[in-house]
C-alpha positions as CSV (number, residue, x, y, z in Angstrom):
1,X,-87.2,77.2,-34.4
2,X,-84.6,75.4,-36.6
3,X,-81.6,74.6,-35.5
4,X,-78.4,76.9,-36.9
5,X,-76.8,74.6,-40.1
6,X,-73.2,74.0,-39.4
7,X,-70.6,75.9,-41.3
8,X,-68.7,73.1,-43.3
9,X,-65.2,72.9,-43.2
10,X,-62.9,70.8,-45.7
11,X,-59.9,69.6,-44.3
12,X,-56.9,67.9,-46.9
13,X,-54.2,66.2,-45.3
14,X,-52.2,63.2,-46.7
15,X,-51.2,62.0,-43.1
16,X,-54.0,59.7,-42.2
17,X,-53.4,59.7,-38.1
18,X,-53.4,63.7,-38.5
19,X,-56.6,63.8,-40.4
20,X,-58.5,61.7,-38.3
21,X,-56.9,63.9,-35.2
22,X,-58.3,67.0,-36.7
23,X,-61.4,65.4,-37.7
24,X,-62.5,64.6,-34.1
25,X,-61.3,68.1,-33.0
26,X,-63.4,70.4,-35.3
27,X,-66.3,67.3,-35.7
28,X,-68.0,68.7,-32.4
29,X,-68.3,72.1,-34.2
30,X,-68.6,71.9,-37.5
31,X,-69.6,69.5,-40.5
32,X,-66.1,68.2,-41.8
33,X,-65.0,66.8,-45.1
34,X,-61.8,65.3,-45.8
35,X,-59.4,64.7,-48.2
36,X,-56.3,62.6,-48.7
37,X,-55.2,64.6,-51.8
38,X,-55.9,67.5,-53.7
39,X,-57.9,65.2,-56.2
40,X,-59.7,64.2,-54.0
41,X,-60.4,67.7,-52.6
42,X,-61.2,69.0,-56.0
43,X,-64.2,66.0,-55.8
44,X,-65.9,67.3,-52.0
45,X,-65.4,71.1,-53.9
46,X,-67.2,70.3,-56.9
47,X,-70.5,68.8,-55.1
48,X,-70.3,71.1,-51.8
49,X,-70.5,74.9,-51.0
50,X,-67.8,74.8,-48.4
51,X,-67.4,77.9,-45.5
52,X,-63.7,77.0,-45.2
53,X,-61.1,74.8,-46.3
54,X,-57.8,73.6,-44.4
55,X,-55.2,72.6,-46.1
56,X,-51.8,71.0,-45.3
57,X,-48.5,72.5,-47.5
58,X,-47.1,69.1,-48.3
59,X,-50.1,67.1,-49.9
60,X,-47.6,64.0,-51.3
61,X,-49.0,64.2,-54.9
62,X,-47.2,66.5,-56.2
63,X,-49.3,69.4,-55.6
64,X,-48.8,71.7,-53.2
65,X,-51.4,73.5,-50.6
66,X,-51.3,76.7,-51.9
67,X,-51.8,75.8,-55.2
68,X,-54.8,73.7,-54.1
69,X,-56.2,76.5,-51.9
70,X,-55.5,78.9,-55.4
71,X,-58.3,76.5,-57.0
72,X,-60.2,77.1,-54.0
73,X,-60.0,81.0,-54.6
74,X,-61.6,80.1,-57.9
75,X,-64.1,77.6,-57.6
76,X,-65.8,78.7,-54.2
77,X,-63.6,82.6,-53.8
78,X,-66.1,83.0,-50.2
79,X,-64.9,79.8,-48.6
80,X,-61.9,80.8,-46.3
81,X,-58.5,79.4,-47.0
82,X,-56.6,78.2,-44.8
83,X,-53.2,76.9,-44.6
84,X,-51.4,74.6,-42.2
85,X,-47.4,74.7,-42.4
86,X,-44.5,74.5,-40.6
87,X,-42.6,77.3,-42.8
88,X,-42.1,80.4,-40.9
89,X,-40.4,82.1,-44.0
90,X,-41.4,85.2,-44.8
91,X,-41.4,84.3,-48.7
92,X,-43.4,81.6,-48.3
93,X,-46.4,83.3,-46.4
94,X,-45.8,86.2,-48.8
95,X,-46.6,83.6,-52.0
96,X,-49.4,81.8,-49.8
97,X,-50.8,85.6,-49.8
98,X,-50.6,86.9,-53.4
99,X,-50.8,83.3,-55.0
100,X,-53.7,81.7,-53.2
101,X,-54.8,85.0,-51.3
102,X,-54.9,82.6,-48.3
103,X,-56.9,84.4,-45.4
104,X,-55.4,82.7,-41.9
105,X,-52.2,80.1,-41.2
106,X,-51.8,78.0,-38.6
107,X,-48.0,76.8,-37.7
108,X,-46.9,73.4,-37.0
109,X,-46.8,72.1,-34.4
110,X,-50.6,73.4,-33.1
111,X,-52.8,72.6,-30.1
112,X,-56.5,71.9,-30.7
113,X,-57.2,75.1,-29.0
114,X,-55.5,77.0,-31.5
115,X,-56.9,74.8,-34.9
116,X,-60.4,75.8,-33.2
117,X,-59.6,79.3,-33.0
118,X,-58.1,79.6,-36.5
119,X,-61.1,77.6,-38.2
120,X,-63.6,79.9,-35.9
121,X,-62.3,82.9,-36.6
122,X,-61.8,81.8,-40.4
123,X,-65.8,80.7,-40.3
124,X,-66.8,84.1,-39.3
125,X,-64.6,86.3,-41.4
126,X,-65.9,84.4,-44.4
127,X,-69.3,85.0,-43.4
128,X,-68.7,88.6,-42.8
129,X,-67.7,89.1,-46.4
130,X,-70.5,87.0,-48.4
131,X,-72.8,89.2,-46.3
132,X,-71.2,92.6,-47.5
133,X,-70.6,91.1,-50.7
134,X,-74.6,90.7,-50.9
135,X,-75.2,94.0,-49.4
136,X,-72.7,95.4,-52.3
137,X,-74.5,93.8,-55.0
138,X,-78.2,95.0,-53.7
139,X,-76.7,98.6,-53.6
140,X,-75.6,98.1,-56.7
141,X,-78.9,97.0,-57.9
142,X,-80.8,99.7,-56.7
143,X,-79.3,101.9,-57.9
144,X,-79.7,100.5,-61.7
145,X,-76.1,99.3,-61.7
146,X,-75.1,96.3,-63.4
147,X,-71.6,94.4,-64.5
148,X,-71.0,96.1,-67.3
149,X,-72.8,99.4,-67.3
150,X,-71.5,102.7,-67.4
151,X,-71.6,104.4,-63.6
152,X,-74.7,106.5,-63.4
153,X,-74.6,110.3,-63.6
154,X,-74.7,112.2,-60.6
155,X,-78.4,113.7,-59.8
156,X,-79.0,116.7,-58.6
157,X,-80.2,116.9,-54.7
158,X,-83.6,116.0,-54.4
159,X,-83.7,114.0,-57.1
160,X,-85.2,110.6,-57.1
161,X,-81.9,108.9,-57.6
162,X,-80.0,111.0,-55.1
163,X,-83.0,109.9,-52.7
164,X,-83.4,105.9,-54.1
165,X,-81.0,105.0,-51.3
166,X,-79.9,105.9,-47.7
167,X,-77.1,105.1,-45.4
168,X,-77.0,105.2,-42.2
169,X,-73.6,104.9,-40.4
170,X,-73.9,103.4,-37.0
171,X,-72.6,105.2,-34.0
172,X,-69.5,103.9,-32.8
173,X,-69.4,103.4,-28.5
174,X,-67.9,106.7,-27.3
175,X,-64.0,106.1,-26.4
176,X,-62.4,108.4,-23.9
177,X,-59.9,110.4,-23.9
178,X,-59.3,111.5,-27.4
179,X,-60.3,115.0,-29.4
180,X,-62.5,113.2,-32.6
181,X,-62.9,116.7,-34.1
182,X,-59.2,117.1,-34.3
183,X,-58.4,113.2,-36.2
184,X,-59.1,112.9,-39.5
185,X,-61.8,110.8,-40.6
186,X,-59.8,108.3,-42.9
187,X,-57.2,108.0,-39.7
188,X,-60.4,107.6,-37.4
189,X,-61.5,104.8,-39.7
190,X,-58.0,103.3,-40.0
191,X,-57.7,102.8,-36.1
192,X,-61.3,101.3,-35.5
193,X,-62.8,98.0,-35.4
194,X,-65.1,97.7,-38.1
195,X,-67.9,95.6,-35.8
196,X,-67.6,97.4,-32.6
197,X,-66.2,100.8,-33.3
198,X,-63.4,100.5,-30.8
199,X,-59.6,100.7,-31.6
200,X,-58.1,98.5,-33.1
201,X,-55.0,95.9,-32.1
202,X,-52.9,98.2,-33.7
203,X,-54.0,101.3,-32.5
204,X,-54.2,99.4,-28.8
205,X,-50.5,98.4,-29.1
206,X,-49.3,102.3,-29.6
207,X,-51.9,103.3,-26.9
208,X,-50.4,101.0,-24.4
209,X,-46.3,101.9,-25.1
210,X,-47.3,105.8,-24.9
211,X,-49.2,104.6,-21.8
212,X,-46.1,103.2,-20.8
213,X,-43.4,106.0,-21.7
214,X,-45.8,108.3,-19.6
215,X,-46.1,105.9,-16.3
216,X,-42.6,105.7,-16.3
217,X,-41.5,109.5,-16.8
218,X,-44.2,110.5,-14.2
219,X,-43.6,107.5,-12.1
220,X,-47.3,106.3,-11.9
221,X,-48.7,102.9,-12.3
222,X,-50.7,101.6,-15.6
223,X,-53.0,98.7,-15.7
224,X,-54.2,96.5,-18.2
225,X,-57.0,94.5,-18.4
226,X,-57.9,92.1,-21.1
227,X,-62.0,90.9,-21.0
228,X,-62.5,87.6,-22.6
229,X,-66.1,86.9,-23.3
230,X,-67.0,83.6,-22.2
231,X,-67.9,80.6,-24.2
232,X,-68.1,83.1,-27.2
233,X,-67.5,80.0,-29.9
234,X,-70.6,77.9,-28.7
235,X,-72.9,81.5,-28.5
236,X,-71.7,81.5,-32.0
237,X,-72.4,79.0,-33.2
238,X,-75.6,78.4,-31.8
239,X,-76.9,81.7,-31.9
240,X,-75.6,82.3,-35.2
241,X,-72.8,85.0,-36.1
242,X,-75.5,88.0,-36.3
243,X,-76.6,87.4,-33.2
244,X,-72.7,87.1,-31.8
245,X,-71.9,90.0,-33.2
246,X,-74.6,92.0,-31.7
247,X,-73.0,90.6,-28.2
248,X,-69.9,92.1,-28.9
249,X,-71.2,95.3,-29.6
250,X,-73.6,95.7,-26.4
251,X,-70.5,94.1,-24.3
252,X,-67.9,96.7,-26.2
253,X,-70.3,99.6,-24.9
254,X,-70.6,98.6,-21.5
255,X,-66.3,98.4,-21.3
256,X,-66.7,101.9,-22.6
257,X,-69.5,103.4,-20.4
258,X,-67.7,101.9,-17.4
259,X,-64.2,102.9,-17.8
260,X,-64.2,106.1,-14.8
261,X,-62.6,107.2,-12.3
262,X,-63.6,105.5,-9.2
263,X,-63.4,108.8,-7.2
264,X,-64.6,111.9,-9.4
265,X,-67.2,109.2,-11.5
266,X,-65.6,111.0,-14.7
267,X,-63.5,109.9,-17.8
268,X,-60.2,110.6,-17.5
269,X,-58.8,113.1,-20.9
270,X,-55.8,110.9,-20.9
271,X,-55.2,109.8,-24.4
272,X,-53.5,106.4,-24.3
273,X,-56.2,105.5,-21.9
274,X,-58.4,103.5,-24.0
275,X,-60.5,100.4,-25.0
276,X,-60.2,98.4,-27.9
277,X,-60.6,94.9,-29.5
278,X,-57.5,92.8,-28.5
279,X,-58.9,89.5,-30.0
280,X,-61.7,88.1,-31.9
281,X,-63.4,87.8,-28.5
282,X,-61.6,89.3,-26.2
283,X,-60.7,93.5,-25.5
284,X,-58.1,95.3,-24.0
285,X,-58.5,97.9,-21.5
286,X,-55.6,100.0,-20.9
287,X,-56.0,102.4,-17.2
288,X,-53.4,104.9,-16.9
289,X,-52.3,106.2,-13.5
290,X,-54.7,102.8,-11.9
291,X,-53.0,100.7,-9.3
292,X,-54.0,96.9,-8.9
293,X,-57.3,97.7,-6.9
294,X,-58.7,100.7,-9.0
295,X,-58.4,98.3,-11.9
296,X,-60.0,95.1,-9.5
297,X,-62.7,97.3,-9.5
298,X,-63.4,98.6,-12.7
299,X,-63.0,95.0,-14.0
300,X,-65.6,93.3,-11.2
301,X,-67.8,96.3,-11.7
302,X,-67.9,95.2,-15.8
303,X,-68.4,91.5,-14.9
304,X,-71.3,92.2,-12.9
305,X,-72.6,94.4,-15.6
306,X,-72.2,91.9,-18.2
307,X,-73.7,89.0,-16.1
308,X,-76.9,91.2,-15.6
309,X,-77.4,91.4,-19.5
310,X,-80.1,90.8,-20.8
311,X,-79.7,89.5,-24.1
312,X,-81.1,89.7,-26.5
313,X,-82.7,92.7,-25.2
314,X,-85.7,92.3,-23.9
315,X,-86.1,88.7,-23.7
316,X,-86.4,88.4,-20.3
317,X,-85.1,85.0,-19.7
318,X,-81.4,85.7,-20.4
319,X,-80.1,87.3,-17.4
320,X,-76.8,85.2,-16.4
321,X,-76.1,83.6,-19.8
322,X,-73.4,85.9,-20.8
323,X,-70.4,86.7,-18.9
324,X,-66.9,87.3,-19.3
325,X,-63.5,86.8,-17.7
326,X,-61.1,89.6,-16.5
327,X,-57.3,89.8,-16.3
328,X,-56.0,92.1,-14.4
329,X,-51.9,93.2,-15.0
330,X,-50.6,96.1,-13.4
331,X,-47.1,98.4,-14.0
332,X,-44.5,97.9,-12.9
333,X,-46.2,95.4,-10.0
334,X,-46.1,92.1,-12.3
335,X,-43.8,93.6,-15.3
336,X,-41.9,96.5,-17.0
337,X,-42.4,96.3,-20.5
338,X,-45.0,96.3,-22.9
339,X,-44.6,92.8,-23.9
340,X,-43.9,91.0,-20.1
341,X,-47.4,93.0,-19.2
342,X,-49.5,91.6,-22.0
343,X,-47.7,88.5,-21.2
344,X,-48.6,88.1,-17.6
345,X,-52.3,89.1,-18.1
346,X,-52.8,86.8,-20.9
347,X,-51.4,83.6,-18.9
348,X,-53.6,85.1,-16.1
349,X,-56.4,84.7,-18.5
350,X,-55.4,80.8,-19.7
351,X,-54.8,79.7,-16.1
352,X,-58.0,81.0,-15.2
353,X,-60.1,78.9,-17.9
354,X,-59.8,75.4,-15.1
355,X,-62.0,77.1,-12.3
356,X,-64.7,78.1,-14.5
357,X,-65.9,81.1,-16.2
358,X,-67.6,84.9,-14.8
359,X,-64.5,85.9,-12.5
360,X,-62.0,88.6,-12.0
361,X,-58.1,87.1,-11.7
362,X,-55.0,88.8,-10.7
363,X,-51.7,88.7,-12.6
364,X,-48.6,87.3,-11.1
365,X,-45.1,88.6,-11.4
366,X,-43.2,86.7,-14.1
């Protein structure tokens, strides 16, 4: 079996200690070009398909990054853009955006951690949309479609046309507590994660402030727990993105099938109790009316289930290799608001990274 070809990353930075700084970071992961310039950017472009390029704002030849990562967009338009400033303007992002249709930005002054993360995450989007972009253009070619043509006429049922080509939706894991006949389709779709079929950040954030407004009014505790999938970036990367995606989705269902009360065994109706994808690799569990231990539970009970996977299913061998991280924060034990409670279970998380990975930790107050 061949090994997985490393996604290739161009980096452009006129700074020569900076370049060589970010070289050795993303080196160990991917296969990284550089560039002094944007002339000599335009070169590495011109004789390499690139996955993603980084770019600093200030290249010191006159051109700026955007405008290099707007040449980008139209010599190699899959290859993420990335762009590395230390603007926090609103303007500026908003030109990065509609200019150069730059995908991610990471803010001077950045930790190694967080250039991995960015370039990762970058990586995969990237590779997400070549592959749809395929999958468009093979739809399009069955069905006799081609750039140019008119759209063809619709067939009556039965037809061969009508029958050329079938879609299957997948299933989305089962989310409790809210009435899917009574949402809207297009507002279903608007609140989900594409890849696991959980909510989304956005939909989490309103999920955990009603969660709030109702623990408060009723005094009752709320819990959150954010699961962080272990060593997600090297499975990635050596297993290849298909493959890490399928991990997410098996590890998404089990957060689902698990979340019950630990007394009746049943989901609770509650609707801003929920699951969703926080982070790339990481979800957000939000317990309502769950005090430090019900949540302690629930969150060792989903470790031990992820560390018996078996994945990929079926091969036998892989029982252990996945496992995940829990961080447990509960209301109003370690915070009051929606922000200091996210807070205090994500530094729960960091801190937890020196004693190794597969464990359940505890929140502390402030």
């Amino acid at each position: 079996m061949s090994e997985p070809v490393a996604a290739k990353v161009l980096v452009v930075e006129d700074n020569r200690t900076m370049l060589a700084l970010m070289q050795y970071y993303l080196s160990k992961d991917f296969t990284v070009f550089l560039a002094r310039s944007a002339e000599e950017a335009l070169e590495v472009l011109q004789r390499e398909q690139l996955h993603a390029v980084v770019s600093d704002q200030n290249l010191g030849d006159g051109l700026m990054g955007v405008d290099l990562l707007k040449r980008v967009a139209e010599l190699q338009p899959h290859a993420a853009r990335i762009l590395v400033t230390a603007s926090t303007k609103l303007e500026d992002a908003q030109k990065a955006i509609n200019e150069a249709r730059v995908n991610h930005f990471l803010t001077k002054p950045f930790t190694e951690q967080e250039l991995k993360n960015t370039v990762g995450q970058a990586v995969h989007n990237a590779a997400l949309l070549s592959i749809r972009d395929k999958m468009v253009q093979e739809l399009k070619e069955q069905l006799g479609l081609r750039p140019g043509t008119a759209k063809p006429a619709a067939s009556k049922p039965g037809s061969p046309l009508s029958t050329r080509v079938k879609t299957v939706e997948p299933r989305p894991p089962e989310v409790k507590g809210t009435s899917q006949s009574l949402i809207p389709e297009s507002e279903r779709l608007a609140f989900r994660d594409g890849l696991t079929g959980l909510y989304n950040h956005r939909y989490f954030q309103e999920a955990l402030s009603a969660g709030l407004v109702s623990a408060r009014r009723r005094e009752q505790k709320l819990a959150l727990v954010l699961v962080d999938v272990d060593g997600f970036r090297r499975f990635n990367l050596s297993r290849g993105y298909a493959e890490g995606d399928k991990l997410l989705r098996r590890v998404a269902q089990l957060v689902t099938d698990l979340m019950e009360d630990p007394v009746t065994h049943a989901r609770s109706d509650n609707s801003s109790e929920i699951a969703a994808r926080y982070d790339w690799d990481v979800f957000g569990v939000v317990l309502c009316n769950a005090d430090v231990e019900r949540a302690r539970l629930y969150a060792d009970k989903l470790r031990k289930a992820v560390e018996e996977l078996d994945f990929p299913e079926g091969s036998g061998g892989a029982v252990g290799e996945v496992t995940v991280t829990a961080a447990v924060a509960v209301f109003p034990d370690q915070a009051r608001s929606e922000q200091d409670l996210i807070s205090a279970a994500e530094k729960a998380l960091r801190t937890s990274k020196p004693s190794g990975p597969n464990r359940v930790v505890l929140a502390t107050k402030g």
